[in-house]
PAKE-440544 format. One line per 8 residues: for each residue x, y, z of N, C-alpha, C. Coordinates in nm, 2 decimals. Atoms other than C-alpha are relative to their C-alpha. Last residue first. Layout:
N
X/Y/Z/X/Y/Z/X/Y/Z  ...
This chain:
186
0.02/0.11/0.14/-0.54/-2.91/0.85/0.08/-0.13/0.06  0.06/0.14/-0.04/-0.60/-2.76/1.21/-0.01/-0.11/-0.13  -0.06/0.06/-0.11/-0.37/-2.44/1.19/-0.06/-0.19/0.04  -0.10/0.03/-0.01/-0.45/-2.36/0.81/0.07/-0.06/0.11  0.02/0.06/0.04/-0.82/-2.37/0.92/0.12/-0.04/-0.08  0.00/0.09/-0.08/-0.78/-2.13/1.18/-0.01/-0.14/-0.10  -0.11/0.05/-0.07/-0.61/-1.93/0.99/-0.03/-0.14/0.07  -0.09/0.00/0.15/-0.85/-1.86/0.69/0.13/-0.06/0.10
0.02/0.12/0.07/-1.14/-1.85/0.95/0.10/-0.08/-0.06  0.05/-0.04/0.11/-0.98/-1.58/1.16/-0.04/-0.11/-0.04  -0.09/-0.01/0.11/-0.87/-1.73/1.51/-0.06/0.04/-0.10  0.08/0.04/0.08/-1.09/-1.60/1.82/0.08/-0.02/-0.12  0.03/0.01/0.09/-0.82/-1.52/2.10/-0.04/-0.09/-0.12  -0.04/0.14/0.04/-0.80/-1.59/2.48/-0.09/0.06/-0.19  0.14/0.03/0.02/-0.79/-1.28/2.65/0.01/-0.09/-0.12  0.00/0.02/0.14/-0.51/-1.21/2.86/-0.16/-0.02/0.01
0.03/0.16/0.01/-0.55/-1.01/3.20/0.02/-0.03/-0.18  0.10/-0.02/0.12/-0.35/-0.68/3.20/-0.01/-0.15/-0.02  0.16/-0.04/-0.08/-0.23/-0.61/3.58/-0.13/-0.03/-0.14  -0.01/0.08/-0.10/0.15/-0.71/3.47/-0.16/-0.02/0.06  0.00/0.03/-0.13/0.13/-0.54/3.16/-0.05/-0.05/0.14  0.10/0.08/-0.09/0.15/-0.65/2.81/0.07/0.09/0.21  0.13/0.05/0.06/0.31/-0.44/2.56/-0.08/-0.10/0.07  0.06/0.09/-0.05/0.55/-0.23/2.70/-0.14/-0.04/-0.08
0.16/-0.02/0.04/0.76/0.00/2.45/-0.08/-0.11/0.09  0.12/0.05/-0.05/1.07/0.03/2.47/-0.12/0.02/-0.01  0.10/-0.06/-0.03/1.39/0.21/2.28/-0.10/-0.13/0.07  0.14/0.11/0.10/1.74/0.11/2.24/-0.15/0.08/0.08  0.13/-0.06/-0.03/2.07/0.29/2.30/-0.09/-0.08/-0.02  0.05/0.01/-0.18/2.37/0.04/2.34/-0.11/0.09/0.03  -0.14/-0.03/-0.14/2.57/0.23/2.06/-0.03/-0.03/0.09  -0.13/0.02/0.07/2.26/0.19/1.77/0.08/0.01/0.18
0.02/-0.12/0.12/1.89/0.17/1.80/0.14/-0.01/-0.08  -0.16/-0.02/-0.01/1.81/-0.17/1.93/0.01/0.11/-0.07  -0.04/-0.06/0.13/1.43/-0.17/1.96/0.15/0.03/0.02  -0.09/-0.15/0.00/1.30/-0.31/2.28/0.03/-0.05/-0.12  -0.09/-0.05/0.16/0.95/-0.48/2.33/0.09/0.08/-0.02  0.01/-0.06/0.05/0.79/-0.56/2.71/0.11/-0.05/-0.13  -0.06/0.03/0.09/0.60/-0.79/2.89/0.05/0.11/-0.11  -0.01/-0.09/0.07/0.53/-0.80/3.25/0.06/0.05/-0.12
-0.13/-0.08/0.02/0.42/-1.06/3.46/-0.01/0.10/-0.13  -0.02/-0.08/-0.05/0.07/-1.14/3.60/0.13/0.05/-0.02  0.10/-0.11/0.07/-0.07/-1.36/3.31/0.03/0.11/0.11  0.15/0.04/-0.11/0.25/-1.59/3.35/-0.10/0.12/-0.03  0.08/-0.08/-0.01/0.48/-1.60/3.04/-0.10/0.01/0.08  0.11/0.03/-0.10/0.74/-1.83/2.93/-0.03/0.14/0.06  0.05/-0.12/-0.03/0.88/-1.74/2.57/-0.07/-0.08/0.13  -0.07/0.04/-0.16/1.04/-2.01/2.44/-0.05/0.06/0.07
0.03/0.12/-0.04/1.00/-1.85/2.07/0.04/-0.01/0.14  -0.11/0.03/-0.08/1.01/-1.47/1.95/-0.08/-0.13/0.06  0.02/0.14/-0.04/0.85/-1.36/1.63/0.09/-0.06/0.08  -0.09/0.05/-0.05/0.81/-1.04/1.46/-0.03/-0.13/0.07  0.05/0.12/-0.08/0.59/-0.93/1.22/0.11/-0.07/0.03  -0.07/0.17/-0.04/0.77/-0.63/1.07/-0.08/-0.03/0.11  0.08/0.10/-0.10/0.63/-0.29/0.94/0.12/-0.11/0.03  -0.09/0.13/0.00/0.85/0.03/0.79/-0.08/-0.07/0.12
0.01/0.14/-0.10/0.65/0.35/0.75/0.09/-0.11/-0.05  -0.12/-0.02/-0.08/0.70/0.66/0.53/0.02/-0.11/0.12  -0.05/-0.09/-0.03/0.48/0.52/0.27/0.11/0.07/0.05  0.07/-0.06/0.11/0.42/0.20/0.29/0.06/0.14/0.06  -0.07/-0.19/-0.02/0.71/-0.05/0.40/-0.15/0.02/-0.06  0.05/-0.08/0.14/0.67/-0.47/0.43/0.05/0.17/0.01  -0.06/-0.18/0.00/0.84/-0.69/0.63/-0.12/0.06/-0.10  0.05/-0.07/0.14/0.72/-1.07/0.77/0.03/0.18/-0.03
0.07/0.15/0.07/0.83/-1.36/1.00/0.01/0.08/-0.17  0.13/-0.02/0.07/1.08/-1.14/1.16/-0.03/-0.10/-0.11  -0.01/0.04/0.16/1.29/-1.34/1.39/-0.14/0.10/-0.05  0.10/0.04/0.09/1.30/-1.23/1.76/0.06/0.02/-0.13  -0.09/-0.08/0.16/1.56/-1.28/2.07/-0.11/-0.02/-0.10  -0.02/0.08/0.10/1.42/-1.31/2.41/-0.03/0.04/-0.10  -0.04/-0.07/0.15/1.57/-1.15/2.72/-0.08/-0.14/-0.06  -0.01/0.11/0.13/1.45/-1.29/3.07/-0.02/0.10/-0.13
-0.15/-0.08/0.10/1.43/-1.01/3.32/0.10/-0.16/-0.06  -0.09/0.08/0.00/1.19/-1.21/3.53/0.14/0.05/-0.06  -0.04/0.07/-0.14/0.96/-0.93/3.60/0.09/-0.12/0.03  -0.02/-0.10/-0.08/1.07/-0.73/3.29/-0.07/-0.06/0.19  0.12/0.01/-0.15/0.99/-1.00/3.05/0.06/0.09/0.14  -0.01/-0.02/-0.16/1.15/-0.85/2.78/-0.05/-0.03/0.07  0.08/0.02/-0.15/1.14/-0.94/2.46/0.10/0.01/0.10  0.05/0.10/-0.09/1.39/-0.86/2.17/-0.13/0.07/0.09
0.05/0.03/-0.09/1.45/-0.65/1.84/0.01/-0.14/0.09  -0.01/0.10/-0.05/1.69/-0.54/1.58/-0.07/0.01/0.10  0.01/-0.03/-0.16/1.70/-0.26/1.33/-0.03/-0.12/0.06  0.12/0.11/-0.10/1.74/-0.33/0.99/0.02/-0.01/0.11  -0.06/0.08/-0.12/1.93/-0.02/0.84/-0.10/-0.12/0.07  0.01/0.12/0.04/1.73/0.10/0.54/0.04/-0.13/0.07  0.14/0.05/0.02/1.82/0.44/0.55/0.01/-0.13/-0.04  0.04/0.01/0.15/2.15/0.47/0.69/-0.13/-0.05/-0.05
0.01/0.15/0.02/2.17/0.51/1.07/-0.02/0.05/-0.16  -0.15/-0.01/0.12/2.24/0.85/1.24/0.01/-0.11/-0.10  -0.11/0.11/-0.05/1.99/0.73/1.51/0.15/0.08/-0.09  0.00/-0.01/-0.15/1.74/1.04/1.47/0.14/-0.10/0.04  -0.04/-0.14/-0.01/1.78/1.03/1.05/0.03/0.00/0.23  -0.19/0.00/0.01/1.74/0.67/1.11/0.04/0.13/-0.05  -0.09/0.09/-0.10/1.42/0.72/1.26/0.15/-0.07/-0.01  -0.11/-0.14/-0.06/1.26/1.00/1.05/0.06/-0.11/0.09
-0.15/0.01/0.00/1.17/0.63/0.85/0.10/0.14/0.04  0.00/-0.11/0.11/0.91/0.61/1.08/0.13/-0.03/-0.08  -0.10/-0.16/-0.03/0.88/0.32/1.28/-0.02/0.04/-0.10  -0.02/-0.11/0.16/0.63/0.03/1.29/0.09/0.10/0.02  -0.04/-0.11/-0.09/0.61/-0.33/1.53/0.02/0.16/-0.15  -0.08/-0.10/0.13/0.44/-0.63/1.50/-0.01/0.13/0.04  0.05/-0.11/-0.02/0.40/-0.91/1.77/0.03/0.12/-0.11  0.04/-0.10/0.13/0.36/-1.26/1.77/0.02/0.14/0.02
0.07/-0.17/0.03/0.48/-1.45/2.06/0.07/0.04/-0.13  -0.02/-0.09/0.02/0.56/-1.86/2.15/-0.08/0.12/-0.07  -0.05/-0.11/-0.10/0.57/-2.07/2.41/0.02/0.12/-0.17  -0.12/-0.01/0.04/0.45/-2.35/2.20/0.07/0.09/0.04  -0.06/0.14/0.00/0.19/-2.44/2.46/0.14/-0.03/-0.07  -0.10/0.03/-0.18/0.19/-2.08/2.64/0.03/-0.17/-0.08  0.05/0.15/-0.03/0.02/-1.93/2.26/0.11/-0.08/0.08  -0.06/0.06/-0.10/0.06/-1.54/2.30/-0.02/-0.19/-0.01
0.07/0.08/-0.02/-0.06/-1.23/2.02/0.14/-0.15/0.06  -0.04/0.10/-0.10/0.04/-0.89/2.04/-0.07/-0.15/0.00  0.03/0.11/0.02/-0.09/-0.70/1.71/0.08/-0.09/0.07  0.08/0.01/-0.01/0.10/-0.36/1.83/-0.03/-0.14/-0.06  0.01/0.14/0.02/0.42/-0.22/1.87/-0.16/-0.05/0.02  0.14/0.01/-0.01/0.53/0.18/1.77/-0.07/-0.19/0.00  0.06/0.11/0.08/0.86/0.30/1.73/-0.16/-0.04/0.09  -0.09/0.07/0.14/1.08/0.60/1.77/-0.08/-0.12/-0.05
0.05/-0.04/0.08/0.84/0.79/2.03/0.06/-0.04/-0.11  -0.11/-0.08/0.08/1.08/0.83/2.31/-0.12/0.03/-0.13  -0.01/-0.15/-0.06/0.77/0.66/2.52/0.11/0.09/-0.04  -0.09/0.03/-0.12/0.71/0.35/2.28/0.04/0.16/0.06  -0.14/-0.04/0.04/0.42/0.47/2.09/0.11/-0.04/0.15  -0.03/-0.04/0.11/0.06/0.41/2.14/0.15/-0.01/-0.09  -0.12/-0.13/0.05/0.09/0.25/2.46/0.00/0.00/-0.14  0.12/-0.08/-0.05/-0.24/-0.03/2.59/0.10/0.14/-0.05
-0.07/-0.05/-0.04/-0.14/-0.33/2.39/-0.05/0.17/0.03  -0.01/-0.09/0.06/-0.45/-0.49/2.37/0.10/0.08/0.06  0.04/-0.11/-0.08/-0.39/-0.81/2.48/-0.03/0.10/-0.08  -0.08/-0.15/0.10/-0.36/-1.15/2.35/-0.05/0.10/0.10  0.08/-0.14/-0.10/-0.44/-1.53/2.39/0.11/0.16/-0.05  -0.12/-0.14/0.04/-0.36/-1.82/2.16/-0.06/0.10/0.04  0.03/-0.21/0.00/-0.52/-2.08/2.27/0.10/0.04/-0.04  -0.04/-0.09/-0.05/-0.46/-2.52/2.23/-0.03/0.16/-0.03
0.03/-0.05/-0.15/-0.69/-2.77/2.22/0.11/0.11/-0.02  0.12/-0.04/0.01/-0.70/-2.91/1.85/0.00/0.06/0.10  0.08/0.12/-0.10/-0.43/-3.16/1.91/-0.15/0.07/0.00  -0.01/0.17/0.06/-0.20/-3.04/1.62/-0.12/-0.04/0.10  0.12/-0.02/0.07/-0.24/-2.66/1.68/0.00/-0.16/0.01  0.08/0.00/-0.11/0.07/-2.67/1.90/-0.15/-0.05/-0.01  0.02/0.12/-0.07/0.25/-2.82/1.59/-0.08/-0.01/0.12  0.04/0.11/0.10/0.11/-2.58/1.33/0.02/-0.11/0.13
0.14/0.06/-0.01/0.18/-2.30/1.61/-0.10/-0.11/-0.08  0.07/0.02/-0.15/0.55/-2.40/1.68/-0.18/0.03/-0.02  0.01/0.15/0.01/0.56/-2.43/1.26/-0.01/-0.04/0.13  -0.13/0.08/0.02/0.43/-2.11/1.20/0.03/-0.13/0.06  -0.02/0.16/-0.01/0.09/-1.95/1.09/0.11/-0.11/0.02  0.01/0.08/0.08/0.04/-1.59/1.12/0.06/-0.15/0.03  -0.11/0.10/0.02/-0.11/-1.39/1.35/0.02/-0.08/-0.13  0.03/0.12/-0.05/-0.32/-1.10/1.29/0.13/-0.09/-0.03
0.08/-0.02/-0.11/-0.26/-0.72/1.28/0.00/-0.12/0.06  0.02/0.08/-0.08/0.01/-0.77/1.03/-0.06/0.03/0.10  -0.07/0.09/0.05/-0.09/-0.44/0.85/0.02/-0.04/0.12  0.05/0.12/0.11/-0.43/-0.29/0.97/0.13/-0.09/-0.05  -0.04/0.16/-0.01/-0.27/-0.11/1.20/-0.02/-0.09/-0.02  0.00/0.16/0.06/-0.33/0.25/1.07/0.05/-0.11/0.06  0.06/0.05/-0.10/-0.34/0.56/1.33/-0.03/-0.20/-0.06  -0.06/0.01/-0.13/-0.05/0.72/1.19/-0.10/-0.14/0.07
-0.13/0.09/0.03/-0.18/0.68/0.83/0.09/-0.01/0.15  0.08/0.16/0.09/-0.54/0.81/0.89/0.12/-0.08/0.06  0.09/0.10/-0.14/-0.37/1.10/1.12/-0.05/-0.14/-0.01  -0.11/0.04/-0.09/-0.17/1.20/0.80/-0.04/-0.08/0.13  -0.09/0.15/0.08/-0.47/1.17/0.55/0.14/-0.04/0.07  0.12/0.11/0.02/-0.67/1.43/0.76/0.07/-0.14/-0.01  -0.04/0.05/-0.16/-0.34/1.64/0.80/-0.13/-0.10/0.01  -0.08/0.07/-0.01/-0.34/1.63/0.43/0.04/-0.07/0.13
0.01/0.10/0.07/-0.71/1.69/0.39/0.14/-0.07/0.00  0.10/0.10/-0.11/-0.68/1.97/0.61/-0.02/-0.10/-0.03  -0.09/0.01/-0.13/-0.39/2.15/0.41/-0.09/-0.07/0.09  -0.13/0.08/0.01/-0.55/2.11/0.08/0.05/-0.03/0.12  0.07/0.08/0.02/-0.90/2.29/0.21/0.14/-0.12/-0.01  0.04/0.02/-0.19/-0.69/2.58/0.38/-0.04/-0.17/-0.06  -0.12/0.01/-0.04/-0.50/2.61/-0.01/-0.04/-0.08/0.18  -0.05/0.15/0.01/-0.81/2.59/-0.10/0.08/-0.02/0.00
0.05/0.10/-0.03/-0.97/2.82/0.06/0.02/-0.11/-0.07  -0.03/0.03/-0.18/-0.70/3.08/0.03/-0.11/-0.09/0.04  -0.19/0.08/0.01/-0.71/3.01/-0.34/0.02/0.00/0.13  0.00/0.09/0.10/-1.09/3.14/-0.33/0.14/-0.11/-0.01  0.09/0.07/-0.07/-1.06/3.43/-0.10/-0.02/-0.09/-0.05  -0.04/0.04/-0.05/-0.78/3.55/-0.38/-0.05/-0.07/0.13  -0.08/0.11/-0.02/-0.98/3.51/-0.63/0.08/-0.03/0.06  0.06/0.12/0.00/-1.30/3.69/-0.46/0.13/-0.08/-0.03
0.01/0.02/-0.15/-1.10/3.98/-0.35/-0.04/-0.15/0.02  -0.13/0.04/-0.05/-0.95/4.04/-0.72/-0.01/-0.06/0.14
């Protein structure tokens, strides 16, 4: 009787490690939109063959409340404009009061000019308990010493942040994928 229950308690232990295993995985994932994708300011910036697209590594895991999460920053100054994709849980309209499925609204911040700007998502998807979007904000002027952040509209004039470039964080002039770079110069 000692053995099967020593036996079920190790795998019950074994189940429970494997899930927090598989939770950390899925937290730490940013494989979706990681990379930029292809739109018609960078098709036309693209046109002369000379222009960059620089980036950072956004250096905050989690906007500081902890409601959302922004990452794959990417910057081209000729068409002024930013890439960036962003993830929340869906405990995040439980937290707001919001009906699952609510589409939440973002802008830029430039926080040393305190210039708003408004973004389009390019692209959505969901897995799991997550919700992605590749967002996309145009006009965008941007010196490599200002300060750039991401807010989340929650509801009632709350919203969350998350800085994604700051002031002291040089760009670094990004290597395009094959597959893009060769949609950008057709």
């Amino acid at each position: 009787m000692g053995k099967i229950i020593g036996r079920i308690a190790t795998v019950i232990i074994l189940v429970l490690c494997g899930m927090i295993i598989w939770r950390c995985c899925m937290v730490s994932d940013k494989s979706k939109f990681s990379e930029p994708v292809a739109t018609e300011s960078l098709l036309s910036a693209y046109s002369d063959g000379e222009s960059q697209i620089y980036t950072v590594k956004v250096a905050a895991e989690l906007a500081d409340d902890g409601y959302f999460c922004a990452y794959g920053f990417y910057y081209n100054p000729e068409s002024g404009e930013v890439q960036v994709a962003v993830r929340w849980n869906d405990s995040v309209y439980n937290y707001t009061d919001m009906e699952e499925g609510h589409e939440y609204s973002f802008y830029l911040l430039n926080e040393t000019t305190e210039e708003k700007y408004p973004t389009t998502v390019l692209e959505s998807d969901e897995a799991s308990m997550y919700n992605y979007r590749r967002l996309c904000a145009d006009g965008v002027k941007l010196e490599a010493d200002e300060k750039l952040t991401i807010v989340m509209v929650l509801r009632d004039g709350y919203e969350s942040s998350q800085v994604i470039k700051h002031a002291e964080q040089p760009f670094t002039t990004y290597k395009l994928p094959k597959k893009l770079s060769e949609e950008l110069t057709k």
